[in-house]
N, C-alpha and C positions, 0 to 999 in steps of 0.2 A: 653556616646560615642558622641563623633563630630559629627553635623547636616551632616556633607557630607560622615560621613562612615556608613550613614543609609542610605535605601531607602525610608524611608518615611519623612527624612531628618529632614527641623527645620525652623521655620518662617524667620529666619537668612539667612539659604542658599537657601532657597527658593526664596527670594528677589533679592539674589547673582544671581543665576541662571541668573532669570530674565531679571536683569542688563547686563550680560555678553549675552544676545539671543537680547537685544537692543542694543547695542554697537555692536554686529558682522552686525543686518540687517542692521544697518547704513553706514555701509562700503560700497565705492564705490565698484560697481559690477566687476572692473575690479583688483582689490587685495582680494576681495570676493574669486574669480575664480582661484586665484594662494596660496591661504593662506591654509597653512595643521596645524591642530592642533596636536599636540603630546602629550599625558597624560603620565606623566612620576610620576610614583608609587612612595609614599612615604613608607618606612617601616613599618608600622602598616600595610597597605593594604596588603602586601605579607603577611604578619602573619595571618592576618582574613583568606585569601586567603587559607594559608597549611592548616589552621585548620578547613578548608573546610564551613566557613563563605561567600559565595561566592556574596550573596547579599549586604551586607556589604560591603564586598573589593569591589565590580565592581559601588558600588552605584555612584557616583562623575562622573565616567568614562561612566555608564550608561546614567548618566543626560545629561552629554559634548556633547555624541556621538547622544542625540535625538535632542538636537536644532541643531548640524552641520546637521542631516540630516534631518530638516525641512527646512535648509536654505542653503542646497547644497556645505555644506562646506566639503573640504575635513581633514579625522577623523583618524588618527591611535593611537589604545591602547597602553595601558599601556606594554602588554606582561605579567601581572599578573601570566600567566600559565607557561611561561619562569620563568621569575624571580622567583616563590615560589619554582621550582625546582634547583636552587645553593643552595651550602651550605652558602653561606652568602651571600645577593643583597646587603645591607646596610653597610655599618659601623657601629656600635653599637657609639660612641663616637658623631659623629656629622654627621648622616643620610644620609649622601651621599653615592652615587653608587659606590660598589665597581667598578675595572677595569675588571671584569667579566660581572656585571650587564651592563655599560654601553657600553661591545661590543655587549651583546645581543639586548639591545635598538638601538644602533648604527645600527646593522645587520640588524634590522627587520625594521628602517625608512630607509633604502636605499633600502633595498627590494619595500617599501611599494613606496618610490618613482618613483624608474626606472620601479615600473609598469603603471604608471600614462601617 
């Protein structure tokens, strides 16, 4: 399995990690303050997800969500628990969101924004 759909991940996405928690502190405080990360689920993750793999699926999104909130970054998920509930989030053929999956993402980042 992929370093990043473990929680105990891989010397690889570990570094990755890393890389992406120095590249955010570096950012000037004033796009720090305004920047919202969005984890937007690939289709394996919803699969670990039904099949109640939860560690796995949230592992990426777990790691995202602890340096934004070491660094005060604003963090909204995947929707994991939305999306494993359609009958299809993905397209089987070339992995993008269906027009389902991406009104639930859509729905739940304007939610997430206009509470801000």
């Amino acid at each position: 399995m992929a370093g990043y759909l473990s929680y105990d991940s891989s010397e690889y996405w570990n570094r990755r990690y890393l890389e992406l928690s120095k590249n955010l502190r570096s950012l000037d405080e004033n796009i720090k303050s305004r920047l919202i990360i969005q984890i937007i689920a690939q289709r394996v993750q919803v699969l670990l997800y039904k099949k109640g793999e939860l560690n796995n699926a949230l592992a990426f999104e777990s790691r995202v969500k602890e340096i934004c909130d070491e660094l005060n970054i604003k963090f909204n998920g995947s929707q994991l628990n939305k999306l494993s509930n359609l009958k299809n989030s993905h397209f089987t053929i070339d992995g993008h969101f269906t027009p389902l999956a991406n009104s639930v993402v859509g729905k739940t980042l304007a939610e997430f924004i206009s509470g801000l």
